[in-house]
Every structure is written in C-alpha cells, then in structure tokens.
C-alpha positions as CSV (number, residue, x, y, z in Angstrom):
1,X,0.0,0.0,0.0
2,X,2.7,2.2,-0.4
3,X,2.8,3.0,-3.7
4,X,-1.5,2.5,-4.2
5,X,-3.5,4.8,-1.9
6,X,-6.7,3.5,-0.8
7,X,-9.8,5.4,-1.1
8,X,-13.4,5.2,0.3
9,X,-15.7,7.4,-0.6
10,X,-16.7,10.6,1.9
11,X,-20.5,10.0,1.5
12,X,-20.1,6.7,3.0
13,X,-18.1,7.8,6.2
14,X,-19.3,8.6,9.5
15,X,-16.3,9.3,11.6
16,X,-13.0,8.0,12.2
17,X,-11.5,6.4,15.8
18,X,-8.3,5.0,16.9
19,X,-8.0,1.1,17.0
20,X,-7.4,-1.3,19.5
21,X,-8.5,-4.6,17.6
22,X,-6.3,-7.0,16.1
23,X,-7.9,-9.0,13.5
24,X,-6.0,-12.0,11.4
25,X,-8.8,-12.5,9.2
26,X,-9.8,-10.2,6.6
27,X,-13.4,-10.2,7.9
28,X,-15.1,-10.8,11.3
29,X,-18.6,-10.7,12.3
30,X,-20.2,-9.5,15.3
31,X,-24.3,-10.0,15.9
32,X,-25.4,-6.8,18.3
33,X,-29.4,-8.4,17.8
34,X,-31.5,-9.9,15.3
35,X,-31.2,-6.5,13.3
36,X,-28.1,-5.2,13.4
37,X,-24.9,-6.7,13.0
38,X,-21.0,-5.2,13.1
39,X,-18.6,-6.2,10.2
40,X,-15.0,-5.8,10.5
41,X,-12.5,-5.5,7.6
42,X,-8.8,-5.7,7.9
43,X,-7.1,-4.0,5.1
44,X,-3.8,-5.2,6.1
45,X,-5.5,-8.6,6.1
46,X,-7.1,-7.9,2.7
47,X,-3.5,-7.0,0.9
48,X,-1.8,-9.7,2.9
49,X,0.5,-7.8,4.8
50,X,2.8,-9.3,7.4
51,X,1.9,-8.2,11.1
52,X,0.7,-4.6,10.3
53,X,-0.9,-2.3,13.3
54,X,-4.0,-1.3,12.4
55,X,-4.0,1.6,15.3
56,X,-7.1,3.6,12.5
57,X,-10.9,2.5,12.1
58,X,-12.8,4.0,9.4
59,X,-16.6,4.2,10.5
60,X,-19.0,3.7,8.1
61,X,-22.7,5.0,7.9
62,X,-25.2,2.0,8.8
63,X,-26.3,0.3,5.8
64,X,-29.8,-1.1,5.8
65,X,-30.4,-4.6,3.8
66,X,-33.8,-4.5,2.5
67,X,-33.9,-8.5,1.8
68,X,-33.2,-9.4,5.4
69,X,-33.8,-5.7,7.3
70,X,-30.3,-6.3,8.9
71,X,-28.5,-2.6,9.8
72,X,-24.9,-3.9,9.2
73,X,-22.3,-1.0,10.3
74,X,-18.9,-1.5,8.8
75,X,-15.4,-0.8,10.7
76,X,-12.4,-0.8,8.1
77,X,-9.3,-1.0,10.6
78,X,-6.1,0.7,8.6
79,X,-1.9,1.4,9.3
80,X,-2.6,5.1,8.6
81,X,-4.6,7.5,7.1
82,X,-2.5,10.3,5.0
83,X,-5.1,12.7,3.5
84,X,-8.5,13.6,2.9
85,X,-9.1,14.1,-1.1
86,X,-12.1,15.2,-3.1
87,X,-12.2,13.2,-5.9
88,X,-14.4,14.3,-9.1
89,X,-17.0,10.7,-10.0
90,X,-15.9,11.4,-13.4
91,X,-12.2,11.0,-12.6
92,X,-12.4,7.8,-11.1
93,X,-11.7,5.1,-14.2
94,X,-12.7,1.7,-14.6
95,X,-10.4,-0.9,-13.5
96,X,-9.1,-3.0,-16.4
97,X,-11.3,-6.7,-16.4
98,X,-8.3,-8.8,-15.5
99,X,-7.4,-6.6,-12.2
100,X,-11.4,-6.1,-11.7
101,X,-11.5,-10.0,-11.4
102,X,-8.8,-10.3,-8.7
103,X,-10.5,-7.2,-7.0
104,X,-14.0,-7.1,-6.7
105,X,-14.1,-5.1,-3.6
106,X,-12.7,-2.0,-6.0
107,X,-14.9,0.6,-7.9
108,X,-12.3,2.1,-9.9
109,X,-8.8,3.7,-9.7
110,X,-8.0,7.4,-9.6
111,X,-4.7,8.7,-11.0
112,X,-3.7,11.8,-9.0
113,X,-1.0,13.5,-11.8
114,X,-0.8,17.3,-9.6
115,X,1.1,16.0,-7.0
116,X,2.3,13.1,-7.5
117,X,2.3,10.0,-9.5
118,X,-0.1,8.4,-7.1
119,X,-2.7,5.9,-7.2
120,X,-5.4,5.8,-5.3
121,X,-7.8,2.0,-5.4
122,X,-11.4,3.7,-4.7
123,X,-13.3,0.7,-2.5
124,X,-16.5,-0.7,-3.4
125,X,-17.7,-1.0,0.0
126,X,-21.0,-2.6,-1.0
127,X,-19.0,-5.7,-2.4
128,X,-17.5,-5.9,1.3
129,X,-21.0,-7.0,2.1
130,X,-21.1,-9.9,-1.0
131,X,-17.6,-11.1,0.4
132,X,-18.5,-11.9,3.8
133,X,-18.0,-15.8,4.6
C-alpha cells in the first residue's frame, strides 16, 4: 500500500476512531441483535500484509439490507490515514477486467498526476458485504 493509496468514498463515512483490535482474518462478524450486526475489515489482512498495526478505524454509515432488514455498520481497521481528497466521480476510471476480477471489492482507480504520481484504489464498499463468509 505504499505506492496505491486506498480510497473510500466521503458519502459513506461517519467518523473515524483509533484502534485497538487486532484481527488476522480479513473479515469478522459481530451480531449486536436480530437486526443489526457489526462487520470488521482488515485492510492489512485484505492486501496480505505481514503483522501490520492497524491503530485507525474508518466508521462507516449503517447500511440497511432490505432483503433481510439487517443494519450492518462496517469498521475498516487501517496502518494510517495520510489525507482527505475530493475526488471528481468522473475522474475515477474503470479498473481493467483482468485486475477487476482479482479485486472485486474495488470501484475504480484514480490517477492523481498534480502531485504526484499516485494511485489511489477507490473501494466498493458494497462488495464488502457480498464477500463476507
């Protein structure tokens, strides 16, 4: 994650807190009641890196499940948080089919050529939801 920046989209954050859990797996599951549950994603998990802190937790707004009227919140636990960025939609580009495939959790890639020659992944946050075991 160095060299790709990874971005979630402002209109689906609520706030962000410091982190003290330590996940291995990529996603865990809490039940709160019959209609609400917590999902956690680890992005170190995710990109399979080696025994990174995860001391930042992006906190998403509740999304409600109309099929099953579950409230599922999302927590996104992260090394570090560099910058907030407003990103035009019409910027963001469509991830070629063969790197689509191997990430379906992405909505499309933003090239930021003003600063730097970064990249930043933009996160599909709704396929979080599809990937949970």
């Amino acid at each position: 994650m160095d060299k790709i920046q990874i971005g979630i989209m402002a209109q689906k954050t609520e706030k962000i807190i410091q982190s003290t859990r330590t996940m291995n797996s990529v996603f865990e599951t809490q039940s709160i009641n019959d209609n609400e549950m917590e999902v956690f994603v680890s992005l170190p998990a995710l990109f399979m890196m080696q025994d990174t802190i995860a001391p930042h937790t992006l906190v998403l707004k509740t999304i409600f499940m109309p099929s099953s009227e579950l409230k599922v919140k999302i927590f996104i636990l992260t090394p570090k948080i560099e910058n907030e960025l407003e990103i035009p939609e019409e910027t963001i580009y469509q991830l070629p089919k063969v790197f689509a495939d191997l990430h379906g959790y992405s909505k499309g890639i933003y090239f930021n050529n003003q600063t730097t020659q970064t990249m930043t992944l933009i996160l599909n946050i709704e396929k979080f939801l599809e990937m949970l075991p």
